[in-house]
Each structure stands twice: as structure tokens, then as C-alpha cells.
N, C-alpha and C positions, 0 to 999 in steps of 0.2 A: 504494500500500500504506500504510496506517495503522500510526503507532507501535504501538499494540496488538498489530496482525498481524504486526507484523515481531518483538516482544518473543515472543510468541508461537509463530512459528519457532523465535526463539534458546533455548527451551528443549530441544535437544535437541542432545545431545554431536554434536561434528566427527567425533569419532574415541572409541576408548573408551579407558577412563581409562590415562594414562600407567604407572600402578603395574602394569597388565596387558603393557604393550604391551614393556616394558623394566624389567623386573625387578630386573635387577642393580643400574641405577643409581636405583631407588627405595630398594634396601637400602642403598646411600651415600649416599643422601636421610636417610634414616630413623638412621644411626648418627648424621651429622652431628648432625641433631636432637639428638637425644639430648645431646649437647655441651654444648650450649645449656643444657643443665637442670643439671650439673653444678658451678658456679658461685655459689654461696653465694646466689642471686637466690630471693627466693621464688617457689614456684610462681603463687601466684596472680599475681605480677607478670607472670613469663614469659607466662603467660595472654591478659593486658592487653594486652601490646606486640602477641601475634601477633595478636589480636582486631584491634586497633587499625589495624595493617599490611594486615591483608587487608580492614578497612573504606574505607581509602586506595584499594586496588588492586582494590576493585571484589570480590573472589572471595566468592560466593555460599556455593561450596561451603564454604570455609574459616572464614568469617563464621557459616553454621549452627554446622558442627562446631566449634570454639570454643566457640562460646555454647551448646551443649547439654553439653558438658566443662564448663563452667565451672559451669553452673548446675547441673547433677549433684554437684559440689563443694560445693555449697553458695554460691556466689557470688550476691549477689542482686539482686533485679530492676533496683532503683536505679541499680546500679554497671556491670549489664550494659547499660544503655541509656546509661547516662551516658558508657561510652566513648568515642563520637563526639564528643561534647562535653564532654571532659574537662577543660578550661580551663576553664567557667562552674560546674564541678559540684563540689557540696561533699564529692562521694564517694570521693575520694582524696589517700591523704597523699600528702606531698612527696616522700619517695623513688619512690613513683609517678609522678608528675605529671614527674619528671626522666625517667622512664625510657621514657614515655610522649611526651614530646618528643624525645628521643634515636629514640626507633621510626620518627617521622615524620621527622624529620631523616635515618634512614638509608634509610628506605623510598623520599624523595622526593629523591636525589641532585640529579636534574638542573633542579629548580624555583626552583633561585637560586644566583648567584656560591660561595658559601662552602657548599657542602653541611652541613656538620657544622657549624657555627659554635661558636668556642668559649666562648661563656656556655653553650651549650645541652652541649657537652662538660664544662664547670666544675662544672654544675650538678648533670649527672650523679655525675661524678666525686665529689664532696661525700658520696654516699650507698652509692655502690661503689665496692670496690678493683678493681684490676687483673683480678685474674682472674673478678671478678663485671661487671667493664666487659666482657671479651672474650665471657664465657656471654651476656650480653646483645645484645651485636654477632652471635652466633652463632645467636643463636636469631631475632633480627629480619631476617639473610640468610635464615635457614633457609625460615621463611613466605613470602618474600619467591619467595623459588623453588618452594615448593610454590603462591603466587596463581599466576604467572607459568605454571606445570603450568594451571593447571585455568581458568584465565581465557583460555589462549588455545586451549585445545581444547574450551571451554564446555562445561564440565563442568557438571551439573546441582546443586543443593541439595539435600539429601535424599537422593539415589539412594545417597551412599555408607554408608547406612544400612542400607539394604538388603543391598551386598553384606557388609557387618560381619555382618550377623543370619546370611549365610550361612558365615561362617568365612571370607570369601574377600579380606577387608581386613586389611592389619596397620596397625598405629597404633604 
């Protein structure tokens, strides 16, 4: 079987989307979120980290929806591709660029001795207070559990558009 052919299977959900299948704990999904936004962090930042997290973890699905929320905001092209490479790109101030490190730092616990390291905590720290650190932290577990949803029941891109158009998604 060829890459292609197998990439090509993988477009079709295991199972269908967790939000159908168990309700309840999507709506504790979903307050939690919301937590995350709470926190003095601008939106567009919150944005960024979950872009960023679910470009780490692979989620298709999350990586779309992001970048079509984002870009519907008004966020622009520059800054939406820049993501990935936010280190080399001039597209983002330094309270980003902290918050945006802290994202990978939380997303990729077990890629090195010191998960969190504390320049990369410091630096954070520098640009948000306590309870704008925690909505941060909240909202970067949050996506991290929503990849984690839809990257292991391969979940498809796009599809969750569809069922939005039909009334049948909450966000």
C-alpha cells in the first residue's frame, strides 16, 4: 500500500465525532473552554496558542476551525501562516511570542526533562498576571483535549462545517 493510499483511507472518521457520541462530557468540554477566554488574554492571542497546539498535535480538524475563526476575525494571512513559524516571523509581539512558547511548552510535556522551563514561565509571566497565566494554561489544556478528541478518532477537516450549517455543532 502506498503513502497516498493509506493517507487516503485515513480520511474517514473511526467512529463519529465524540461531541455526538457523549454529550454530557462535551458540554464540560465546552464550559471549560470557555474559562480559558475569561482571563484578561486577548482573544486573538487565545487564538494563536490553540492554532499553534493543535498544529503541534497534528488535528486537522482543529487547525481548519481555528484558522477559519481566526480569519473570519479579521486575522491575516501573514500571521495565520506565520504561526508555525513563529520564532522567524516578524508577525508577532512579545506578549505573543511568550504565550506562544508557553503553548508548546504545555502542549509538548513529555519532549524534554523540564516540561515548563522557567525562562519560558518568566517570560510569560513578564506579560501576564496570575489569572491571565491560569486562562492561558486553560485554554492551551483545553485544545489540547479537544486534538486529542479528534486526532484519535480521525476526525475529518471540514466535515465539522457541515454539521455547524446544520444546527447540529455547538462551539
Amino acid at each position: 500500500m502506498t503513502q497516498t493510499t493509506s493517507m487516503k483511507e485515513n480520511l474517514k472518521p473511526r467512529m463519529r465525532n465524540i461531541a455526538e457520541v457523549a454529550p454530557d462530557a462535551m458540554q464540560v468540554l465546552q464550559t471549560f473552554s470557555k474559562c480559558g477566554e475569561k482571563g484578561d488574554v486577548p482573544s486573538r492571542t487565545i487564538a494563536l496558542v490553540q492554532l499553534r497546539a493543535s498544529q503541534i498535535n497534528g488535528c486537522s480538524v482543529c487547525v481548519d476551525m481555528h484558522s477559519r475563526f481566526m480569519k473570519k476575525s479579521g486575522e491575516s494571512d501573514a500571521r495565520l501562516f506565520g504561526v508555525a513559524a513563529w520564532r522567524d516571523s516578524p508577525y508577532f509581539n512579545a506578549a505573543e511570542r511568550a504565550a506562544l512558547a508557553l503553548s508548546e511548552a504545555v502542549t509538548r510535556l513529555s519532549d524534554r526533562p523540564d516540561p515548563v522551563p522557567d525562562e519560558i514561565w518568566e517570560e510569560a509571566s513578564r506579560y501576564y498576571d496570575e489569572k491571565a497565566l491560569a486562562a492561558l494554561i486553560i485554554a492551551i489544556s483545553a485544545i489540547n483535549v479537544w486534538n486529542r478528541f479528534n486526532v484519535s478518532t480521525r476526525q475529518v477537516a471540514g466535515q465539522w462545517v457541515e454539521t455547524a450549517a446544520k444546527g447540529e455543532w455547538n462551539s
